[in-house]
N, C-alpha and C positions, 0 to 999 in steps of 0.2 A: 056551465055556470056553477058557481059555489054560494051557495049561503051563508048567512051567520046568523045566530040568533045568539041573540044576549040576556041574563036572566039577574037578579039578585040583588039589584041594587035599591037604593033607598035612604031612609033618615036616621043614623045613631048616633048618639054623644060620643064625644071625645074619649079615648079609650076603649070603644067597645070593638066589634069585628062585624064582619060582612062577609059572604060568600061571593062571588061572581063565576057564571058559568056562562061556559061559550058554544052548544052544537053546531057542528057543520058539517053541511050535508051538500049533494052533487057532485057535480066533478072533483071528487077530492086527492087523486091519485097524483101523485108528486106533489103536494102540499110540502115544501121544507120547513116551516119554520111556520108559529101563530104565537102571537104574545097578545098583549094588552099594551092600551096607550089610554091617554086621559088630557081631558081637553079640558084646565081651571076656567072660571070664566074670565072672559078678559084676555085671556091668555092663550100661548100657540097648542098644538098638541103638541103633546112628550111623550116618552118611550116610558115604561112602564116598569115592563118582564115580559121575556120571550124564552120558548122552549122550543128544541129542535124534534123535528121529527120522527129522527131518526133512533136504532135501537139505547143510545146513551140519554137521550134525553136531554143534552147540556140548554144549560139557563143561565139566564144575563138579567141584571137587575137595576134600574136605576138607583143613585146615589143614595137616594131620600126615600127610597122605604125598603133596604136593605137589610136585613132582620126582623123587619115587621111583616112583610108580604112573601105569600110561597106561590110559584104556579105549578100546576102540575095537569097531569094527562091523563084520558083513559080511551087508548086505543081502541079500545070494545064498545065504545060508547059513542067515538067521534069528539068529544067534549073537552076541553078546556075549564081549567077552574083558575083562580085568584083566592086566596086566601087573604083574606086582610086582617091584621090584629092591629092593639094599640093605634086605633086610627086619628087622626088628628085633624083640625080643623082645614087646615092646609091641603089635606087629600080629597076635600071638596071638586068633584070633578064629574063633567059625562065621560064614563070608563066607553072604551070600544076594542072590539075583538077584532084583532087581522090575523089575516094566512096570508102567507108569500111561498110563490111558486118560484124556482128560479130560472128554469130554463120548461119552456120557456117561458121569459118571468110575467108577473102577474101576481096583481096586491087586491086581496080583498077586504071589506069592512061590513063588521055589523051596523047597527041601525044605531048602537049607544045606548049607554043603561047611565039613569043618574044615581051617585053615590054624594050626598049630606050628611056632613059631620058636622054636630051642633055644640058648642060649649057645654 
């Protein structure tokens, strides 16, 4: 089995930043790929940003926080992070942490961390 645990999130104004980190632990041996998603309320989950596992690292970002959000990794740690800046109301959301296995495949989820941005 694989875990997740999620950490970081919370209440900032508009403009400010936020950290989110991701440990995961267990079975993690072919792990391809762990991004973030975020579920507004009301609304479906979305794709976030995702970074690959492998020695490049490549990263995919959604449209709407492109410049504002970094992911990034630290092997040595297991961990996952989100960088949030310039946050806005709109990014109101429970963040959650996946890893996807591909072969053979296999999607996991943290528990969800809430991130509130306030006027």
């Amino acid at each position: 089995q694989v875990q997740l645990v999620e950490s970081g999130g919370g209440l900032v104004q508009a403009g400010g930043s936020l950290r989110l980190s991701c440990t995961v632990s267990g079975r993690i041996s072919g792990i391809n790929r762990m991004g973030w998603y975020r579920q507004p309320p009301g609304k479906q989950r979305e794709l976030v940003a995702t970074i690959t596992s492998d020695s490049g690292g490549s990263t995919d970002y959604a449209r709407s926080v492109k410049g504002r959000f970094t992911i990034t990794r630290d092997n040595a740690k297991n961990t996952v992070y989100l960088q949030m800046n310039s946050l806005k109301p709109e990014d109101t959301a429970v963040y959650y942490c996946n890893a996807d296995r591909i072969f053979p495949y296999a999607s996991y989820w943290g528990q969800g961390t809430q991130v509130t941005v306030s006027l």
